[in-house]
Backbone as XML, in Angstrom:
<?xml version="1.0"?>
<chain id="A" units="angstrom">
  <residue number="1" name="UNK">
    <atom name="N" x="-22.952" y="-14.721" z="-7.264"/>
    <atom name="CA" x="-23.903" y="-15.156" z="-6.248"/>
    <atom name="C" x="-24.154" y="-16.647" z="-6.443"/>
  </residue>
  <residue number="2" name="UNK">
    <atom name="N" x="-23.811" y="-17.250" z="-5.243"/>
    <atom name="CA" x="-24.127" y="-18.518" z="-5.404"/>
    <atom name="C" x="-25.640" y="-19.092" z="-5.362"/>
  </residue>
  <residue number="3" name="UNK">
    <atom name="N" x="-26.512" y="-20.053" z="-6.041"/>
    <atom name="CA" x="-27.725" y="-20.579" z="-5.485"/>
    <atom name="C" x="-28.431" y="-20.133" z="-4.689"/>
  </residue>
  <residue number="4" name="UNK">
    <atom name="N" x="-28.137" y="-20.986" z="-3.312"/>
    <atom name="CA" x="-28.886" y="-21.001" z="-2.501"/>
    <atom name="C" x="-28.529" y="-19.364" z="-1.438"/>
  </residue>
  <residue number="5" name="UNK">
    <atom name="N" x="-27.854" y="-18.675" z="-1.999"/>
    <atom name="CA" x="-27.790" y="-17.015" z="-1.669"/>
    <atom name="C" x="-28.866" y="-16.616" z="-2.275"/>
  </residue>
  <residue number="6" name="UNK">
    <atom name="N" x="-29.268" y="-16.868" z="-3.854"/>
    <atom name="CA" x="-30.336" y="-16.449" z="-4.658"/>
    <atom name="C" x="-31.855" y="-16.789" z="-3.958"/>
  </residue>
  <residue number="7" name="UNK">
    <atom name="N" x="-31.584" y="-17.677" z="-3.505"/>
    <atom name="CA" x="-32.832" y="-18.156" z="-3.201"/>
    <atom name="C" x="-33.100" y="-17.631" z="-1.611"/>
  </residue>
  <residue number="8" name="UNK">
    <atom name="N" x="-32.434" y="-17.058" z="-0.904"/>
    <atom name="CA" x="-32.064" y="-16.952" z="0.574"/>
    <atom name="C" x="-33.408" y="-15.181" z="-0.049"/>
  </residue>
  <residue number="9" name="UNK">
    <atom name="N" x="-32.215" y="-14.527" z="-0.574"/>
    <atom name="CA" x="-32.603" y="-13.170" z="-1.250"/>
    <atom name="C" x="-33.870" y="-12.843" z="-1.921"/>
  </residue>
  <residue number="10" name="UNK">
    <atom name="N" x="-34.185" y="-14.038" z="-3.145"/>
    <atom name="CA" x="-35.596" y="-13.925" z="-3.483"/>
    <atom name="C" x="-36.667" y="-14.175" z="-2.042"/>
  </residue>
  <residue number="11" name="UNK">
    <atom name="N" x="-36.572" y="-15.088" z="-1.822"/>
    <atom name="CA" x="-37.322" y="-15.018" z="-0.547"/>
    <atom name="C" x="-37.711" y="-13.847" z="0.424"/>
  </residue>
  <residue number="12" name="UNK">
    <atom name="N" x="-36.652" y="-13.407" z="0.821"/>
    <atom name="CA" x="-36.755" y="-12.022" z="1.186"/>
    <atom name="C" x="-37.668" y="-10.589" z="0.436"/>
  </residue>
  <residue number="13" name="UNK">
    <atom name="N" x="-37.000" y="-10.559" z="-0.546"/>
    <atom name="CA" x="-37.152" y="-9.733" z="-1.241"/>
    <atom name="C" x="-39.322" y="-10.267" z="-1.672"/>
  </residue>
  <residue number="14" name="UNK">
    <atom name="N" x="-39.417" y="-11.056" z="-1.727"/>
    <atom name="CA" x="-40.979" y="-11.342" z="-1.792"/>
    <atom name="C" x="-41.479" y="-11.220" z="-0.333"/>
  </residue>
  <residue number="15" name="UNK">
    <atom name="N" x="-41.140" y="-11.393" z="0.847"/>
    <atom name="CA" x="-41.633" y="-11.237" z="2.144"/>
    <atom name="C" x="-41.472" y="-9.492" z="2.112"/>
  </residue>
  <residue number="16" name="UNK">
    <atom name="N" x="-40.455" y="-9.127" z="1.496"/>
    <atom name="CA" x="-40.780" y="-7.375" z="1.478"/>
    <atom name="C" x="-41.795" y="-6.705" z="0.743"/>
  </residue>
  <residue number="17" name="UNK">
    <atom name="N" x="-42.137" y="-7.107" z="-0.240"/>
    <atom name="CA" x="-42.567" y="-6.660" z="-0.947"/>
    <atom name="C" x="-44.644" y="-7.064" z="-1.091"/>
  </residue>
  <residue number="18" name="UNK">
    <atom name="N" x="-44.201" y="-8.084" z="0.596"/>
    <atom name="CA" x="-45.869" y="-8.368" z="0.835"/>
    <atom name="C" x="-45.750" y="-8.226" z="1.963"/>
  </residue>
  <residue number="19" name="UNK">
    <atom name="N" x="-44.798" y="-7.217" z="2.304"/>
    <atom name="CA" x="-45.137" y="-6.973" z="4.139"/>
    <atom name="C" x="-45.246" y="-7.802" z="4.687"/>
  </residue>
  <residue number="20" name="UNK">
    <atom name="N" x="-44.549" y="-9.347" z="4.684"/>
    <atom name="CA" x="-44.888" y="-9.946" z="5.732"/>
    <atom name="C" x="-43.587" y="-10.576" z="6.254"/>
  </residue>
  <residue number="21" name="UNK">
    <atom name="N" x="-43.723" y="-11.153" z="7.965"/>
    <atom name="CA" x="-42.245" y="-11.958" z="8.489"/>
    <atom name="C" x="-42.266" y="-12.874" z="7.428"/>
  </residue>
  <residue number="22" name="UNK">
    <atom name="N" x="-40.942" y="-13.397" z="8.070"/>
    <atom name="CA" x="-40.008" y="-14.843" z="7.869"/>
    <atom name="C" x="-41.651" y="-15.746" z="8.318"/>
  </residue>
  <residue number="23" name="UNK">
    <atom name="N" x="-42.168" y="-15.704" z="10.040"/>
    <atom name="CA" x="-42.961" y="-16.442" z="10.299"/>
    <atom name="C" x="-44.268" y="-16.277" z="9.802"/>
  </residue>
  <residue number="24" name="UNK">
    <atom name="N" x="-45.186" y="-15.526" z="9.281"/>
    <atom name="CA" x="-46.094" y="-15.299" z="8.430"/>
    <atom name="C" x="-45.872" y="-16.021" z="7.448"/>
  </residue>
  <residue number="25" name="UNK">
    <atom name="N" x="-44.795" y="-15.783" z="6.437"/>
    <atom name="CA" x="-45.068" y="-17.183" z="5.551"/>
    <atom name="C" x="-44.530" y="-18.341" z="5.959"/>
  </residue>
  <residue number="26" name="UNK">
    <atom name="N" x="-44.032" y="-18.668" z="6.744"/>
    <atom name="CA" x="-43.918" y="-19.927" z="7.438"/>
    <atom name="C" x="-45.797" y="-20.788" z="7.513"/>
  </residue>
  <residue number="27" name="UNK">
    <atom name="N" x="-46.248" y="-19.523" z="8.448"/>
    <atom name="CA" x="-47.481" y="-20.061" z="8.448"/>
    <atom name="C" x="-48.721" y="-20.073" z="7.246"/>
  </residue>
  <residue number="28" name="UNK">
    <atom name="N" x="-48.695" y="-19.363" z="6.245"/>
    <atom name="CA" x="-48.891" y="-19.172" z="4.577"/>
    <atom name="C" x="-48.214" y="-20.299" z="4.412"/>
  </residue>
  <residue number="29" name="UNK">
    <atom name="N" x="-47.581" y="-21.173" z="4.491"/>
    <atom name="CA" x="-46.925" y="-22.198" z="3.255"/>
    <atom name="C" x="-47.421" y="-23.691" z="4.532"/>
  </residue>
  <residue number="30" name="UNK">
    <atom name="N" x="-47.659" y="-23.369" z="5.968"/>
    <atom name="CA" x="-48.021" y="-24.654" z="6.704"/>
    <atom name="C" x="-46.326" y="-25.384" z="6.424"/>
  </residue>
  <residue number="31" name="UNK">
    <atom name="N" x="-45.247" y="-24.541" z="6.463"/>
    <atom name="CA" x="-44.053" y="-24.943" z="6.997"/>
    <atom name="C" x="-43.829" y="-24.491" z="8.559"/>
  </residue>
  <residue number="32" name="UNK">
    <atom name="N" x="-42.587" y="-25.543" z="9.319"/>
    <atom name="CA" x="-42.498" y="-24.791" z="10.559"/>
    <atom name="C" x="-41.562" y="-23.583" z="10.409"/>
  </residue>
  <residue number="33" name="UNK">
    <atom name="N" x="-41.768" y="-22.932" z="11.229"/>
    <atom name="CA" x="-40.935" y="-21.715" z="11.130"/>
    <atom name="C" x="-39.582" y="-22.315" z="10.618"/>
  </residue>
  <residue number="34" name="UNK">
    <atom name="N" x="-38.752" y="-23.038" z="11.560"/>
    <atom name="CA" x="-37.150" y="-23.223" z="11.448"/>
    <atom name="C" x="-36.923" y="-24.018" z="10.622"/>
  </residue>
  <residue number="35" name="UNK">
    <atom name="N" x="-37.622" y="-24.228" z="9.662"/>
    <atom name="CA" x="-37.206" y="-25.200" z="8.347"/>
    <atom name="C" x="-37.257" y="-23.841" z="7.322"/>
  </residue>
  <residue number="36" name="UNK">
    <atom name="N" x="-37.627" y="-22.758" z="7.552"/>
    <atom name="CA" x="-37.420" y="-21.254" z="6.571"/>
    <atom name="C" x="-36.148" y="-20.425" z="7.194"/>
  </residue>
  <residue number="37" name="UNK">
    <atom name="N" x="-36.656" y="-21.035" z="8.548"/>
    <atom name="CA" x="-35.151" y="-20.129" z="8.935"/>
    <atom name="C" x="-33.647" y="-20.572" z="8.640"/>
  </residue>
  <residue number="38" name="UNK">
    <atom name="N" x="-33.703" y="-22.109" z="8.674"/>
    <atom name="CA" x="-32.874" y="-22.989" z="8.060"/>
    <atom name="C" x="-32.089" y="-22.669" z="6.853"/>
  </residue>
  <residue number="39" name="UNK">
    <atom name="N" x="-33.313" y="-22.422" z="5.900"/>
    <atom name="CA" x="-32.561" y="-21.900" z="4.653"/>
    <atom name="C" x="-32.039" y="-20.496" z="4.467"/>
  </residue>
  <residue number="40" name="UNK">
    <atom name="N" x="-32.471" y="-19.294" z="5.398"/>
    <atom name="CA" x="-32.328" y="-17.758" z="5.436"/>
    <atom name="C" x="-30.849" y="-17.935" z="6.431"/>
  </residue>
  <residue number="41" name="UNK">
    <atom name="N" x="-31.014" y="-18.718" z="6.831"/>
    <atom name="CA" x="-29.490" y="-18.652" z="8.112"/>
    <atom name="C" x="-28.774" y="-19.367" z="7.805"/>
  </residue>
  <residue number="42" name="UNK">
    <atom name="N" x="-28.385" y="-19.653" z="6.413"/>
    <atom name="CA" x="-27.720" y="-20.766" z="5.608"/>
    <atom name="C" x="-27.509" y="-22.341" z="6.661"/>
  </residue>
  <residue number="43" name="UNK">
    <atom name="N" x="-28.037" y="-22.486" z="7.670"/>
    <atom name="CA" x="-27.879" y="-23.967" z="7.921"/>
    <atom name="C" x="-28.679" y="-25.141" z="6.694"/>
  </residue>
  <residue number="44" name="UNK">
    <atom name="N" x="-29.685" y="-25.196" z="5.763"/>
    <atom name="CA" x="-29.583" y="-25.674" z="4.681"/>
    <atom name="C" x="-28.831" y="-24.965" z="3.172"/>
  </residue>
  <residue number="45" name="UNK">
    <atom name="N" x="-27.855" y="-25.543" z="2.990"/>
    <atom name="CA" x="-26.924" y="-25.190" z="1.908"/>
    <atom name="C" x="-28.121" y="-25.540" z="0.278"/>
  </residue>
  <residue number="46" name="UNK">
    <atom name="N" x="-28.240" y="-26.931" z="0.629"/>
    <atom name="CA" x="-29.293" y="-27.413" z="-0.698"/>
    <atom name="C" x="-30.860" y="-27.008" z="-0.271"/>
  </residue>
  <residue number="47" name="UNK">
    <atom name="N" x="-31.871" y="-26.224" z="-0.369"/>
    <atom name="CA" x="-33.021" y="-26.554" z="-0.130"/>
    <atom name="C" x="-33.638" y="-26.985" z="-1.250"/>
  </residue>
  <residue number="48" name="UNK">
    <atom name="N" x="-34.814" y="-28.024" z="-0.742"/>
    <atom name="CA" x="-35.620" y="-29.071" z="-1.890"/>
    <atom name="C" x="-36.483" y="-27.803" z="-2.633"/>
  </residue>
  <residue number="49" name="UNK">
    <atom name="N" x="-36.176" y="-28.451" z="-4.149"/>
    <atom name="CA" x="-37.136" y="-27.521" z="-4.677"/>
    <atom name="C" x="-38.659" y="-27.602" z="-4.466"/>
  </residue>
  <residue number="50" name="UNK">
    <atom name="N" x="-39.392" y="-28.817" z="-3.663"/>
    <atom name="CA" x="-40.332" y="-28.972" z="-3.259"/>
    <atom name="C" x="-40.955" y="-28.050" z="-2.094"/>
  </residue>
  <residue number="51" name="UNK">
    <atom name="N" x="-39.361" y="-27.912" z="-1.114"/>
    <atom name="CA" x="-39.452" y="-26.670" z="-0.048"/>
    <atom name="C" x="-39.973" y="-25.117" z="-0.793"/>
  </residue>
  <residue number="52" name="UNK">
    <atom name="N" x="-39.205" y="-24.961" z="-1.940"/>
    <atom name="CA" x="-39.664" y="-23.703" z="-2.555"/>
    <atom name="C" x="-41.205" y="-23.539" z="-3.222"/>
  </residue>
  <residue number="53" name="UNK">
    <atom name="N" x="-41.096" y="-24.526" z="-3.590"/>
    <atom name="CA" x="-42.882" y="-25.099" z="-4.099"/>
    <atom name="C" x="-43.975" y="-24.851" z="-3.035"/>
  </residue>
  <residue number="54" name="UNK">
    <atom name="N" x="-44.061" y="-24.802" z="-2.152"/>
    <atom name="CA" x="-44.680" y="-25.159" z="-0.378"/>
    <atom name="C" x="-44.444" y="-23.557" z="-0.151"/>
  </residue>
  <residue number="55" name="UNK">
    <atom name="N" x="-43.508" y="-22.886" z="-0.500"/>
    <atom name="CA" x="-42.949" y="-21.465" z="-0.124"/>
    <atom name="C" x="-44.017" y="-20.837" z="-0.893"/>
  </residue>
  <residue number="56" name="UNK">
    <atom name="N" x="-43.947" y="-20.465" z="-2.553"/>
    <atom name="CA" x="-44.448" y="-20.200" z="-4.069"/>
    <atom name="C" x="-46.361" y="-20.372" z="-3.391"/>
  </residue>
  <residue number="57" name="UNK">
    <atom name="N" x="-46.547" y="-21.652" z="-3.024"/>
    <atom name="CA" x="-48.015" y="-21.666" z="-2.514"/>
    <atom name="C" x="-48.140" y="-20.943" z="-1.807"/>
  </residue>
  <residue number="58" name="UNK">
    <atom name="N" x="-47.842" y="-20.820" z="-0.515"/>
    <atom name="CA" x="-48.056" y="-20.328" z="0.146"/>
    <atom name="C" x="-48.119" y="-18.247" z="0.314"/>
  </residue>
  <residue number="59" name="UNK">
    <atom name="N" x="-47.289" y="-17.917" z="-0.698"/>
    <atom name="CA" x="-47.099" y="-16.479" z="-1.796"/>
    <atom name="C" x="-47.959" y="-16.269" z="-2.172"/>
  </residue>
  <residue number="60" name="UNK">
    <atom name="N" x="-48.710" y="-17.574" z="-2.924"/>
    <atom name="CA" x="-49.555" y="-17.457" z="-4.154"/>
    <atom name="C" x="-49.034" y="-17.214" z="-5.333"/>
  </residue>
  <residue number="61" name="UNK">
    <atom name="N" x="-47.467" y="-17.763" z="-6.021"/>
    <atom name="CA" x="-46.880" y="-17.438" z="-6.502"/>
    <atom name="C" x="-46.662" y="-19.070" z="-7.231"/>
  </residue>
  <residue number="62" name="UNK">
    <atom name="N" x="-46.411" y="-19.069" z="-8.564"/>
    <atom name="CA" x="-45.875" y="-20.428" z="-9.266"/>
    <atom name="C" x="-43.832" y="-20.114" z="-9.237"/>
  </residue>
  <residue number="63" name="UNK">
    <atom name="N" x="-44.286" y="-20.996" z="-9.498"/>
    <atom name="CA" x="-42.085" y="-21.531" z="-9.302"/>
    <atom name="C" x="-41.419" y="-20.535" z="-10.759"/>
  </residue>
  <residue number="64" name="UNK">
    <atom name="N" x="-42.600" y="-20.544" z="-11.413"/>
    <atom name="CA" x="-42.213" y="-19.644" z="-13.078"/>
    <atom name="C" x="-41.626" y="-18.276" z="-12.277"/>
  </residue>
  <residue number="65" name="UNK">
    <atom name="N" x="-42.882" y="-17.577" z="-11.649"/>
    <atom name="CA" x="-42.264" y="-16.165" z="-10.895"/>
    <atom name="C" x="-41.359" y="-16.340" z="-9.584"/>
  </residue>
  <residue number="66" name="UNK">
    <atom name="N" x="-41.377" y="-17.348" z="-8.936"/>
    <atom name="CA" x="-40.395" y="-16.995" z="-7.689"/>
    <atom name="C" x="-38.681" y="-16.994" z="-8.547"/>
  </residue>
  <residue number="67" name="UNK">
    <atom name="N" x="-38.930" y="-18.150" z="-9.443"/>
    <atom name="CA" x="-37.627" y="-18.308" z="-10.612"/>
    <atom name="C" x="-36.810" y="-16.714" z="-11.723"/>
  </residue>
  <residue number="68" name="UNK">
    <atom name="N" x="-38.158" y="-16.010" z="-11.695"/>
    <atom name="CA" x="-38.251" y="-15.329" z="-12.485"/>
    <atom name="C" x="-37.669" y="-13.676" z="-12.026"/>
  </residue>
  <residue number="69" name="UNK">
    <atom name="N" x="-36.116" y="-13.347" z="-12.093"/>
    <atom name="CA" x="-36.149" y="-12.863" z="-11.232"/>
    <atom name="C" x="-34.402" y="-12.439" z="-11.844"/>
  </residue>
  <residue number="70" name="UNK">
    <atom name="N" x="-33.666" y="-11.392" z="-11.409"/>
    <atom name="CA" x="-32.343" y="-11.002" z="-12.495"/>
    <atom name="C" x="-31.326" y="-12.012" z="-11.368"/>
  </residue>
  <residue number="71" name="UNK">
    <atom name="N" x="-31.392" y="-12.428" z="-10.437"/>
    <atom name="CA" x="-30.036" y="-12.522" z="-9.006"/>
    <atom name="C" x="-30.300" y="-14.294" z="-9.723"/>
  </residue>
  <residue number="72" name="UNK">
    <atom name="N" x="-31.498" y="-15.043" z="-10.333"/>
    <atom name="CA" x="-31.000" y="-16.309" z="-11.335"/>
    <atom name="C" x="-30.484" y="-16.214" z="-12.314"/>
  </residue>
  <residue number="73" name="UNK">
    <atom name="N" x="-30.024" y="-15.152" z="-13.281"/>
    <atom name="CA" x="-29.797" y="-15.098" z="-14.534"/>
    <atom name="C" x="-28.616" y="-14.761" z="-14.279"/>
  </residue>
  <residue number="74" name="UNK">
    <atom name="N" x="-28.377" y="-14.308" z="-12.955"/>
    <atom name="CA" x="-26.539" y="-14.098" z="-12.527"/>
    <atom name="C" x="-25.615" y="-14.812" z="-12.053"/>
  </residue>
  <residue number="75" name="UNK">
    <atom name="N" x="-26.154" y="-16.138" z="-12.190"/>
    <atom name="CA" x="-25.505" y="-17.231" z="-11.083"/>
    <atom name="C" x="-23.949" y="-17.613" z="-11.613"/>
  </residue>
  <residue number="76" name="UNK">
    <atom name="N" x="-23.701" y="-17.834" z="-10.516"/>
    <atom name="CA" x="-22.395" y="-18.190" z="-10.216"/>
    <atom name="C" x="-22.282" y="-19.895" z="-11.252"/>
  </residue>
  <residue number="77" name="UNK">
    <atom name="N" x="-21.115" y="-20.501" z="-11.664"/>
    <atom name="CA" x="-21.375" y="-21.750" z="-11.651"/>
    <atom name="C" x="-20.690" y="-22.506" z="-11.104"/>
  </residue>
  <residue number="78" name="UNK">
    <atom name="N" x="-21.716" y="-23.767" z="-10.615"/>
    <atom name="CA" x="-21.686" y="-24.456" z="-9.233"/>
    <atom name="C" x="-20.598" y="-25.686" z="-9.538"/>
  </residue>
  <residue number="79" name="UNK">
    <atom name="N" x="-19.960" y="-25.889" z="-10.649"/>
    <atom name="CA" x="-19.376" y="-26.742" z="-10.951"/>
    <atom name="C" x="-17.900" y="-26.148" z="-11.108"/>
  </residue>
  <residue number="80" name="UNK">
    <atom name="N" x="-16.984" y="-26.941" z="-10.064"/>
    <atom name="CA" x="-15.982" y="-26.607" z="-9.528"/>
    <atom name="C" x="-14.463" y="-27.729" z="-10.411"/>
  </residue>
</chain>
């Protein structure tokens, strides 16, 4: 699994697990919607870890637990 798949997935997998849309935490983090959808519909390949930070707030979650998680400890490596 590459990165930003991990991060596509955690995301998800925390919007499931608090019942809420893609746009619910859009509006929880005071991002626009299509800068989340951006990263879920792979049109951002890199997202800023600041974007995930803004995400994590908006959860109520620190970067320790959104990080914290087995699909990072499986990563692919990015160096080709």
């Amino acid at each position: 699994m590459k990165t930003v798949d991990a991060v596509k997935h955690r995301i998800l997998q925390l919007c499931a697990e608090r019942n809420i849309t893609i746009n619910k935490l859009a509006n929880l983090s005071a991002l626009p919607p299509s800068s989340l959808k951006a990263i879920l519909y792979g049109r951002s390949q890199n997202p800023k870890l600041l974007t995930i930070k803004i995400l994590c707030d908006g959860l109520g979650i620190t970067l320790g637990e959104f990080f914290s998680a087995p699909e990072f400890d499986e990563l692919e490596q990015e160096i080709e």
